[in-house]
C-alpha positions, 0 to 999 in steps of 0.5 A: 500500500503506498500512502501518496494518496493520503494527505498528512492530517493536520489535527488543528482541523479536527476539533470535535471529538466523539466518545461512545461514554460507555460509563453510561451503562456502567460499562467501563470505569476509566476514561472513555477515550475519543473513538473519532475526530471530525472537522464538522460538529454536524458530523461528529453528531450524526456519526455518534448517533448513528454508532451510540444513539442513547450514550454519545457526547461530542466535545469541542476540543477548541472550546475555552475549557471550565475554570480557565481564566 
């Protein structure tokens, strides 16, 4: 497989990260790592419906974070 036909991702792009939130069902109890990055909101909304519909969350990675001044 040659890899000149994929450009280099440039993660700056991908801003909306999409956890499927297994502690929800009390699945799991570490961390829930994000499953997919998108550029779009829409998107990243209408794939974790799609894979999670009742447990997803979609987080802005360039949203100002809670507490920081």
């Amino acid at each position: 497989m040659t890899t000149q036909r994929f450009a280099e991702p440039n993660l700056s792009v991908y801003r909306y990260a999409v956890h499927c939130c297994s502690f929800k069902m009390d699945l799991s109890f570490a961390p829930d790592h994000a499953l997919a990055l998108f550029a779009d909101e829409a998107m990243a909304k209408r794939y974790g419906a799609s894979m999670w519909p009742t447990t997803f969350e979609v987080v802005d990675l360039l949203a100002p974070k809670e507490g920081a001044a």
